[in-house]
C-alpha positions in Angstrom: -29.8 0.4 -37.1 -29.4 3.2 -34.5 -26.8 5.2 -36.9 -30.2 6.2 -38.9 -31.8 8.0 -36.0 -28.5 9.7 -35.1 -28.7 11.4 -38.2 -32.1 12.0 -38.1 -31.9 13.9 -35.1 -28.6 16.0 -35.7 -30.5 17.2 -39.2 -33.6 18.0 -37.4 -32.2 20.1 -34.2 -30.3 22.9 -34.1 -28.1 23.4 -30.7 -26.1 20.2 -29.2 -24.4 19.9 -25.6 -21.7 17.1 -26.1 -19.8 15.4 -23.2 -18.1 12.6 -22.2 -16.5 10.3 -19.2 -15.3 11.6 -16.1 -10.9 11.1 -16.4 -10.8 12.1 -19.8 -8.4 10.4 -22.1 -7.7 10.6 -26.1 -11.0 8.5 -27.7 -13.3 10.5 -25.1 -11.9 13.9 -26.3 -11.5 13.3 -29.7 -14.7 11.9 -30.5 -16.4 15.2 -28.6 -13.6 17.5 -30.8 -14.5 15.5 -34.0 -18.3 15.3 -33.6 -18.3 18.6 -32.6 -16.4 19.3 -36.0 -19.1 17.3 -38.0 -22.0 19.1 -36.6 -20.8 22.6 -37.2 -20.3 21.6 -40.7 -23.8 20.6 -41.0 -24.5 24.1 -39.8 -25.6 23.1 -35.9 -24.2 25.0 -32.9 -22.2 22.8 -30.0 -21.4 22.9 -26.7 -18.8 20.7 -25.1 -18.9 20.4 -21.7 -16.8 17.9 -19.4 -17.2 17.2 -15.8 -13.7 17.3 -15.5 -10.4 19.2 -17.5 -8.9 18.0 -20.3 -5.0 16.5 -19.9 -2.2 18.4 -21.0 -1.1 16.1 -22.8 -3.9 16.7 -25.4 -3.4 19.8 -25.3 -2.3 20.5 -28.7 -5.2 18.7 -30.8 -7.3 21.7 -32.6 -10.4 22.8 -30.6 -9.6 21.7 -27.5 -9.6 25.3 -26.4 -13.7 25.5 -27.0 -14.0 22.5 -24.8 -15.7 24.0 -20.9 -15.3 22.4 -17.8 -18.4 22.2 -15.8 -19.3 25.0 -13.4 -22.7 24.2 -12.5 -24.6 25.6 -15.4 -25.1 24.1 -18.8 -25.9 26.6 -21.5 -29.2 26.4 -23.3 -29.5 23.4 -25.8 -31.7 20.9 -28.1 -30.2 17.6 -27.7 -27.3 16.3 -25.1 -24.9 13.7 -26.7 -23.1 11.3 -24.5 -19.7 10.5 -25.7 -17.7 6.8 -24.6 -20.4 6.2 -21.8 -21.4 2.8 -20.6 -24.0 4.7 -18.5 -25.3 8.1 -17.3 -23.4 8.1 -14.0 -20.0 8.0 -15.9 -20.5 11.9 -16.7 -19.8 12.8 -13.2 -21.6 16.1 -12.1 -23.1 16.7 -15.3 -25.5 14.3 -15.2 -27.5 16.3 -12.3 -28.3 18.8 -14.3 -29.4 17.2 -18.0 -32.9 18.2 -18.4 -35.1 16.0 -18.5 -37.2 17.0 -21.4 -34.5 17.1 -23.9 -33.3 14.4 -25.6 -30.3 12.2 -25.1 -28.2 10.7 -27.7 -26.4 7.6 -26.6 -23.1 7.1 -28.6 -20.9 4.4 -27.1 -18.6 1.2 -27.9 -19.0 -0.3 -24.1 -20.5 -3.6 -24.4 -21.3 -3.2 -20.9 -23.7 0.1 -22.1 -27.2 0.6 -20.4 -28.6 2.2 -23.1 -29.7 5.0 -20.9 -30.3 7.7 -24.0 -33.5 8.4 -26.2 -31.3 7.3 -29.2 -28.6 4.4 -28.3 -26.1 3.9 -31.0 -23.7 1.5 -29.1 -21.0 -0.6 -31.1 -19.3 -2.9 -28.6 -17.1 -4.4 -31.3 -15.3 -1.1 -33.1 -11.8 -0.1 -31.7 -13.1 3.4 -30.5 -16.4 5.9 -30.3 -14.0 7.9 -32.8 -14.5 5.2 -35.8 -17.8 5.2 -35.1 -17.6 9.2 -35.5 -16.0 8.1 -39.0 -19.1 6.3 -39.9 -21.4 8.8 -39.1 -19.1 11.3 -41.5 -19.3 9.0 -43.9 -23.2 8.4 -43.3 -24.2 12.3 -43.7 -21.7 12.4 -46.8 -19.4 14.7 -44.9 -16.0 15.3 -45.8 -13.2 14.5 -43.8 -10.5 17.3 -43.7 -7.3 17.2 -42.8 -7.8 18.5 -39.1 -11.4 16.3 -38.8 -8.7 13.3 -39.8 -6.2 14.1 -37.0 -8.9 13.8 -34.2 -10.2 10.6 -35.4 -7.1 9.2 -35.9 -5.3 10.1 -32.4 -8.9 8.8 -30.4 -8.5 5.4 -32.5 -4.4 5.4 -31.8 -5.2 6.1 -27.9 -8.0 3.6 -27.7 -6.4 0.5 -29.4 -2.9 1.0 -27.7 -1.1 2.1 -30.9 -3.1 -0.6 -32.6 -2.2 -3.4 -30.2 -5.1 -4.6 -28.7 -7.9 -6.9 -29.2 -10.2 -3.9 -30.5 -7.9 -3.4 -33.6 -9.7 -4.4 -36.8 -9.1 -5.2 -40.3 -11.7 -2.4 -40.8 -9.9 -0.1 -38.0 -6.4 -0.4 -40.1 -8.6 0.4 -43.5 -10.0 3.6 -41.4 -6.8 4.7 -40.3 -5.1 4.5 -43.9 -7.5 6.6 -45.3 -7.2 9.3 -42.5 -3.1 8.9 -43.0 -4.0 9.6 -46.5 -5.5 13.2 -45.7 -1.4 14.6 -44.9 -1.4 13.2 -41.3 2.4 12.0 -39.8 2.0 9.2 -37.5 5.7 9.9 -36.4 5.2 13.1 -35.2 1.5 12.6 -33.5 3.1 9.4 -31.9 5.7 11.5 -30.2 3.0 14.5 -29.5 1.4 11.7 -27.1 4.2 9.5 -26.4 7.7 11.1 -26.5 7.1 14.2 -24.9 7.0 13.2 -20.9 8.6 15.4 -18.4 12.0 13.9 -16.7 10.7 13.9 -13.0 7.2 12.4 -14.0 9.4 10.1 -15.4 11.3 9.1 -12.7 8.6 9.2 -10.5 6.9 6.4 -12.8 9.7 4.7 -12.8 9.1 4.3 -9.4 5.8 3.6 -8.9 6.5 0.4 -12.0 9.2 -0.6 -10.1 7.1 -1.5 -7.0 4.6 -3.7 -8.5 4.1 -6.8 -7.0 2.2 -10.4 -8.3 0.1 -12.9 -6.4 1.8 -16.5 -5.3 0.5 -17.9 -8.9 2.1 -15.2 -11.2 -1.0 -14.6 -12.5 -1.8 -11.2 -11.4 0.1 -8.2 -11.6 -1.0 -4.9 -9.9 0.6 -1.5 -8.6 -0.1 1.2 -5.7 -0.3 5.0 -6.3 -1.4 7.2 -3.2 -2.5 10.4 -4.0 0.2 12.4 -3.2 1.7 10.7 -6.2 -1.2 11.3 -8.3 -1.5 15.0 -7.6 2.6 15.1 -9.1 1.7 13.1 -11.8 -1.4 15.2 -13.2 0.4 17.4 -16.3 1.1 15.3 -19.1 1.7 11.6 -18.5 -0.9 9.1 -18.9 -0.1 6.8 -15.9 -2.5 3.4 -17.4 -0.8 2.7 -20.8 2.5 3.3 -19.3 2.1 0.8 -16.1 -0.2 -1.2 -18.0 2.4 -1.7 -21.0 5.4 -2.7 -18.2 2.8 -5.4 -16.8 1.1 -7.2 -19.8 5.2 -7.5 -20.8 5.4 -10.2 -17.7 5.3 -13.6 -19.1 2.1 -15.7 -17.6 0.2 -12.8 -16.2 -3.6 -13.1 -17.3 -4.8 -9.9 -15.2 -3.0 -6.4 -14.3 -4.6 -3.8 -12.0 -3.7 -0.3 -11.3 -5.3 0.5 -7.6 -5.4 4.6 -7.5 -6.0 6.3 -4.0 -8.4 9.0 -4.9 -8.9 9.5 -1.1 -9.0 8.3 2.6 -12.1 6.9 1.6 -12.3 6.0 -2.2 -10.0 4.0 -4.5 -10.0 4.1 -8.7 -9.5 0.8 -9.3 -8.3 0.0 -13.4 -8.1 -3.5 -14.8 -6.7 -5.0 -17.8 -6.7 -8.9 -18.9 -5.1 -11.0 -21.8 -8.7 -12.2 -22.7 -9.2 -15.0 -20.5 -11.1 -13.0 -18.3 -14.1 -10.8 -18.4 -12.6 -8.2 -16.7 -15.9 -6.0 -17.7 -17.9 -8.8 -15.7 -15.6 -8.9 -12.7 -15.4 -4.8 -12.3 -19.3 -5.3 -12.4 -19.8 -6.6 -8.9 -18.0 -3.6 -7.6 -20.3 -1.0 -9.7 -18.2 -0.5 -12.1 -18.0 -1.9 -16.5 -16.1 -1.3 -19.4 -14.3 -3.8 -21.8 -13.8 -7.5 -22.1 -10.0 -6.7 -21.4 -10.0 -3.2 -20.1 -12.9 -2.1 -17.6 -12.7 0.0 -14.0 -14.7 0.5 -11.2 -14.4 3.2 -7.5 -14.8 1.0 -4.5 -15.8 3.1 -1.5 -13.0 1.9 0.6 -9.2 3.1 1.7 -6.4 1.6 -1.0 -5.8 -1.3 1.6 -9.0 -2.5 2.0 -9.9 -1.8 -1.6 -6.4 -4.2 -2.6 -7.4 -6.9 -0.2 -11.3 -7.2 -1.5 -10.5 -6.7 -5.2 -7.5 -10.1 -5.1 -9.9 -11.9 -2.8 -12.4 -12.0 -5.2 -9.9 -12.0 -8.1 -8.2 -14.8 -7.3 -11.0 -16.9 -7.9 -11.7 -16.6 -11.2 -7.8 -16.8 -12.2 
């Protein structure tokens, strides 16, 4: 098993550059936060290094302020770790610039995962890179403190939906009990992430829910945001589980889709299904991978275009 020459290499280097996905969200930043927290307590400098910001809305987990955003230059380091990545490209800029005579340490839970490290350790069927991060504690007979405990337990809340999805274990619910146990409040962390939006992001979500719209078989469900509305809607809310939420609720819909205009040119397309469909396959043609029931892809075309290719080819398979 892979976890064995993860912890071969973290006791036998000294200095590790972590990073993780571009469009950060909770599992992503917690697992660099938490394994970052690991390795210092095995004595071992880190680096984290994103190619884009953290949210706001994470802004209050500890650490977050010794997390960099890429500038061009990577500071000098043993081993680069790549955090929730189905494949190199998913770093953004920072892949450009990894060395190529360093080692690469693969840590994912993307079935869809190219193994594209020196060391893969990829998990497709845990609810989150951070319970994998709770193995690897538990492998190098590291405690778990109280602040170590609140990282892995907001990337595994994040990553599973508040423990609603498909990802959400038996063995996910015995993890989080045990991080509970170390003086966590799940009331107050659930309203740190989910009861603290701003009134006119609100309103403009509202907005941007109430315009969704369904193909002639009720099967899909998708929304529009230009990027006009994107750049108002950058400080704290995160815009997928609150659309996604509203359009999994619809009685009959199999597969919801969140079409973002990043640009003239470029659309973020997001996907979600109720397992029926691969939607990790289907974002595939377009470039793109993830999840069985949660995957994404950029399609080098306007929103229109982007809308009409993605249903063509979607409705199909539903």
């Amino acid at each position: 098993m892979n976890l064995e020459k993860v912890v071969k290499a973290l006791k036998s280097n000294k200095v590790f550059l972590i990073s993780a996905h571009t469009n950060l969200e909770g599992d992503a930043i917690c697992s660099e936060l938490s394994f970052a927290r690991l390795l210092q307590k095995m004595g071992k400098k880190t680096f984290i290094v994103n190619t884009d910001k953290i949210p706001e809305l994470y802004n209050f987990l500890p650490g977050v302020k010794s997390v960099s955003k890429f500038n061009g230059i990577l500071p000098e380091y043993q081993v680069f770790c790549a955090l929730d990545c189905a494949d190199r490209e998913r770093l953004g800029k920072i892949s450009d610039f990894i060395e190529r005579d360093k080692g690469i340490i693969n840590i994912d839970h993307h079935k869809s995962n190219v193994n594209f490290g020196d060391i893969n350790w990829v998990m497709p069927y845990t609810s989150s890179v951070c319970e994998m991060i709770y193995y690897l504690f538990k492998k190098t007979h590291t405690r778990i403190d109280k602040t170590s405990a609140l990282l892995l337990y907001v990337g595994i809340l994040t990553d599973t939906g508040s423990f609603k999805y498909s990802n959400t274990s038996p063995e996910t619910h015995k993890i989080v009990a045990e991080l509970l146990g170390k003086g966590l409040s799940a009331f107050r962390i659930y309203q740190q992430i989910y009861e603290a939006n701003p009134l006119d992001e609100m309103k403009i979500l509202s907005d941007i829910i109430s315009s969704f719209e369904t193909d002639k078989k009720k099967k899909i469900a998708w929304v529009e945001i230009k990027a006009d509305t994107l750049q108002k809607l950058c400080s704290r809310i995160d815009i997928a589980d609150n659309v996604f939420d509203f359009l999994r609720s619809i009685k009959g819909v199999e597969v919801t889709i969140i079409f973002k205009e990043i640009n003239s040119r470029e659309t973020k397309v997001n996907f979600r299904s109720r397992g029926k469909i691969d939607v990790s396959k289907f974002a595939r043609i377009f470039g793109g991978g993830g999840h069985h029931n949660a995957s994404g892809c950029n399609i080098s075309k306007g929103l229109k275009d982007a809308r009409q290719i993605v249903l063509k080819r979607l409705k199909r398979l539903v």
